[in-house]
C-alpha positions as CSV (number, residue, x, y, z in Angstrom):
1,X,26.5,-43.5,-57.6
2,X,27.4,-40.4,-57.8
3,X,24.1,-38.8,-56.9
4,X,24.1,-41.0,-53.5
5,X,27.5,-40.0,-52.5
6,X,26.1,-36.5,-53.1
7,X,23.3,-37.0,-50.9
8,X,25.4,-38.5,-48.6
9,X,27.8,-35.2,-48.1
10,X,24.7,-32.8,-48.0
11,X,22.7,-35.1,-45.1
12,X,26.4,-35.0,-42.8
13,X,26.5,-30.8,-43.6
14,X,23.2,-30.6,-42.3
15,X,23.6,-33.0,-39.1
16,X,27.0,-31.1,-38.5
17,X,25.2,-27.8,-39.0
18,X,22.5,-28.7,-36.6
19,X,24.7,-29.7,-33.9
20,X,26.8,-26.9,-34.8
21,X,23.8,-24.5,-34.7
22,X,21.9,-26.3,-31.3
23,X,25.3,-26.0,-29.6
24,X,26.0,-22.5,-30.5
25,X,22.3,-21.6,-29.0
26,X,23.0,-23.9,-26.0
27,X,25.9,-21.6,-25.1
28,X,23.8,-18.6,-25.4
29,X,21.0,-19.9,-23.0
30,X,23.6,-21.4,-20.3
31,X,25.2,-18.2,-20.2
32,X,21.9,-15.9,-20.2
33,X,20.7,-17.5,-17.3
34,X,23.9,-17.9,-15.2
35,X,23.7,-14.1,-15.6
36,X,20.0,-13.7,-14.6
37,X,20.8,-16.1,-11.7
38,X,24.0,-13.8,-10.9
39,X,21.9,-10.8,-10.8
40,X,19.3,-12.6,-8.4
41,X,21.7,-13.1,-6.0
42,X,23.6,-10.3,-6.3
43,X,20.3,-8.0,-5.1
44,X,20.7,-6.6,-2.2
45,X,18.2,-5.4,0.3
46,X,17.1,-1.5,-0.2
47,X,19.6,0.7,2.0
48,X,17.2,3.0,4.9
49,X,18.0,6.5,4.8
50,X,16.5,9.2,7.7
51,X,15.0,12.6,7.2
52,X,14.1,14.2,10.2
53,X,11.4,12.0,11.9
54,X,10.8,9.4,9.1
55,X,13.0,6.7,7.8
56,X,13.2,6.0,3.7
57,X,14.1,3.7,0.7
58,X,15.0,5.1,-2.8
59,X,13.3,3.2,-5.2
60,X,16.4,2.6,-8.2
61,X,13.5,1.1,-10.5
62,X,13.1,3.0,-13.4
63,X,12.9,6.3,-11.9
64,X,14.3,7.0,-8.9
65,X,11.4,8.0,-6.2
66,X,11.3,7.6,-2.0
67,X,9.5,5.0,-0.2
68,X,8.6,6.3,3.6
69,X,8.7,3.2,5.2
70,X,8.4,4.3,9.2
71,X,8.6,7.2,12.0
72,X,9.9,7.6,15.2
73,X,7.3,6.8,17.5
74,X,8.4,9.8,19.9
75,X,6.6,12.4,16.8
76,X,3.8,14.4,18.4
77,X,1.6,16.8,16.9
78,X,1.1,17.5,13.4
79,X,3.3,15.8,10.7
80,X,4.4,17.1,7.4
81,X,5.1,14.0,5.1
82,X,7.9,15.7,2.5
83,X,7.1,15.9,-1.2
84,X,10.8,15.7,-2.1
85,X,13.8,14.8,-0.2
86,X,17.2,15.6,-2.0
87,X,15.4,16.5,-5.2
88,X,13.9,13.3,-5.1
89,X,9.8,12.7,-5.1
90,X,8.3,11.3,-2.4
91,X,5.5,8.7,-3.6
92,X,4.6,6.4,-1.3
93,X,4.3,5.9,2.8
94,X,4.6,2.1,3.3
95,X,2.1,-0.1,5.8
96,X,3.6,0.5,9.4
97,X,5.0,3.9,9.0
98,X,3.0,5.2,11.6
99,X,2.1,2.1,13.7
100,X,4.3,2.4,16.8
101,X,3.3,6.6,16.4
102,X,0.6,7.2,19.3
103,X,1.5,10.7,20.3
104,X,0.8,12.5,16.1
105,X,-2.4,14.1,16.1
106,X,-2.2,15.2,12.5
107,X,-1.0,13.6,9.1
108,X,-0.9,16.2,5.9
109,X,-0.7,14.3,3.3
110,X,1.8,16.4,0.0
111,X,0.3,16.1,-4.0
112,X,3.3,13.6,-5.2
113,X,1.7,10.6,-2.5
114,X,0.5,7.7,-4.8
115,X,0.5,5.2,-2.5
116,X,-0.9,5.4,1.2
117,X,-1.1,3.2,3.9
118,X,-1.8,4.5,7.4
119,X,-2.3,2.4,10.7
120,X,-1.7,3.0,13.9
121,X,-1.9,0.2,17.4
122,X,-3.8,1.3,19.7
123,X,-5.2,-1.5,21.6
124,X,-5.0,-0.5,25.9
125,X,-7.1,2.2,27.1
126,X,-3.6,3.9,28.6
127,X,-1.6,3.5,25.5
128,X,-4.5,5.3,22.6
129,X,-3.3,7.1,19.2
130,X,-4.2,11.2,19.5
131,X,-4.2,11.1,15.8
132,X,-7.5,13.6,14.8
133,X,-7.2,14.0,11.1
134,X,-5.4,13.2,8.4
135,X,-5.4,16.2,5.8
136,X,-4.2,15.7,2.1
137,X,-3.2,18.2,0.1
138,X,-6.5,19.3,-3.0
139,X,-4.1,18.5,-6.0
140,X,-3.4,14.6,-5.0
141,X,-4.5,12.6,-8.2
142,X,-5.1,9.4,-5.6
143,X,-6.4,10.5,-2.2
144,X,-8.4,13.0,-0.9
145,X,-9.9,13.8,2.4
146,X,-12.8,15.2,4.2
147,X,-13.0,16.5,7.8
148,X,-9.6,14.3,8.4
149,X,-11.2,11.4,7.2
150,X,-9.3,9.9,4.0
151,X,-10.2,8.4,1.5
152,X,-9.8,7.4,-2.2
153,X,-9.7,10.1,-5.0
154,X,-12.9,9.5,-5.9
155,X,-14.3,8.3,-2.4
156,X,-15.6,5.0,-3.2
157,X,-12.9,3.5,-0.5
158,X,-13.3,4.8,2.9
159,X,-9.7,4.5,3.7
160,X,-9.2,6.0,7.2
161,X,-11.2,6.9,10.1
162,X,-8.6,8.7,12.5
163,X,-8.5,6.7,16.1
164,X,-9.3,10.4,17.6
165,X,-11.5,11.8,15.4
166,X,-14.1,13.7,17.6
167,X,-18.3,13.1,16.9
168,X,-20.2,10.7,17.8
169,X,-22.3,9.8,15.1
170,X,-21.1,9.2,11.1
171,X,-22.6,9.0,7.9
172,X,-21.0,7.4,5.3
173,X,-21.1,9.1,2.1
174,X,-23.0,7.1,-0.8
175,X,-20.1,7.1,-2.8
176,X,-18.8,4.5,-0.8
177,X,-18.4,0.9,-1.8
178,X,-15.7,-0.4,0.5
179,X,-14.6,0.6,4.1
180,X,-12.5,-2.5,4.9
181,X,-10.8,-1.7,8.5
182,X,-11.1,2.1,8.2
183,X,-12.8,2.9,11.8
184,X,-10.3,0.3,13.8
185,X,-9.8,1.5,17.1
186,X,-11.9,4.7,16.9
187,X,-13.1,5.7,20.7
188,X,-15.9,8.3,19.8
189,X,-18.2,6.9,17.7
190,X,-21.3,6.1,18.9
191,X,-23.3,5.3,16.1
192,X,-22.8,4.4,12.2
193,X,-24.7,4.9,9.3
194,X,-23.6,2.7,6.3
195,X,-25.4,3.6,3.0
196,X,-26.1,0.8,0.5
197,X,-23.6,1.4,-1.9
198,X,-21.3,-0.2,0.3
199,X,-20.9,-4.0,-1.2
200,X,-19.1,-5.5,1.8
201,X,-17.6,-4.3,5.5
202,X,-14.9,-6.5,5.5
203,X,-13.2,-8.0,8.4
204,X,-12.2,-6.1,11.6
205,X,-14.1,-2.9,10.4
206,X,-15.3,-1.3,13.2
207,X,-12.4,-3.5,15.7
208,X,-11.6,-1.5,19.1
209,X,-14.4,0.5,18.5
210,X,-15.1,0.5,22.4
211,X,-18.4,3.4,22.2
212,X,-19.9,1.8,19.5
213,X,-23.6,1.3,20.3
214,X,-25.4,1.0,16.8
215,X,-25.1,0.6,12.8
216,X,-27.8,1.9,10.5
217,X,-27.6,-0.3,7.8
218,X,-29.3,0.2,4.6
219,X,-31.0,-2.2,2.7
220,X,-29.1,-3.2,-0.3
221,X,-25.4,-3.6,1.4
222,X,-24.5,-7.3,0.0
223,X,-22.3,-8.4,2.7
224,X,-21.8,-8.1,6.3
225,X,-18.4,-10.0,8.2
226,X,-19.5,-11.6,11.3
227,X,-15.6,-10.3,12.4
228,X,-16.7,-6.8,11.3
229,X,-17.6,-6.0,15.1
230,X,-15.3,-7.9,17.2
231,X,-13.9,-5.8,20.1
């Protein structure tokens, strides 16, 4: 008798322990996500800052770095993209920056970029980008460039083929295994060679390229977009 009533005061312990112990962690979970919820909503959008032509985001993750995200399409000439703006590094130049930008004909390009992304509308024959070149500074760990032509640090993307880069002919370098929209609205190019360590051309490669008259292409390229010449 006694043993049972003994058993009987350890098994209600142990229920009101775990329901003691289930609603202690329940408590801890409902408030740990009304807080992440809070903090979701709370985010607010980046503020935009300007530094002489450009506009700009601080980044407040984990170190603070600057985010050029665009440029006042009345810039002309050559553009100096900052390394620092109030102490602060600048490390990346986001997609559009320089879209609206017709009249720049040069980009240099500091050491602290790690992120690039450069294009620039130029559809109508009376409203063309002057933009030539596109120089990057020799101690950038991620991009490099060669007569104004950018590309990857160790050129196997062909990032940029400046809308008024002068020649008519080009030869890809063999290092080359992608080259996805880099000659997009180029108006001297006659002629193309594309070596075959290039595995595809993408979509909308060679788009706007109005002179265009042929492509070498070597045996051995694996893939070809029907879109890659569209005009």
């Amino acid at each position: 008798m006694k043993i049972k009533k003994m058993l009987a005061g350890i098994l209600a312990c142990t229920v009101i322990g775990a329901v003691w112990q289930c609603s202690f962690f329940s408590n801890i979970t409902s408030v740990s996500a009304e807080e992440n919820t809070e903090d979701f909503i709370d985010e607010e959008p980046a503020e935009v800052f300007t530094y002489g032509v450009f506009t700009y985001e601080i980044s407040d993750l984990f170190d603070k770095t600057i985010a050029i995200t665009g440029c006042d399409k009345a810039a002309e000439g050559v553009i100096d993209i900052p390394d620092k703006i109030d102490g602060l590094p600048v490390t990346k130049v986001n997609s559009g920056t320089f879209k609206d930008c017709l009249k720049i004909t040069e980009i240099n390009v500091p050491e602290s970029i790690e992120s690039l992304s450069i294009s620039i509308q130029s559809i109508k024959s009376e409203n063309v980008s002057l933009l030539e070149a596109i120089n990057v500074d020799e101690n950038n760990e991620y991009y490099c460039s060669e007569d104004g032509i950018l590309f990857t640090k160790d050129k196997t993307q062909l990032k940029y083929y400046p809308p008024a880069h002068t020649g008519d002919t080009y030869v890809i370098p063999d290092s080359v295994n992608e080259i996805m929209g880099a000659f997009r609205f180029n108006r001297y190019l006659k002629s193309v060679t594309i070596p075959s360590s290039v595995e595809s051309t993408g979509t909308v490669s060679f788009f706007g390229c109005t002179s265009l008259e042929s492509v070498d292409i070597a045996y051995g390229v694996k893939s070809i977009s029907f879109m890659s010449f569209i005009d």
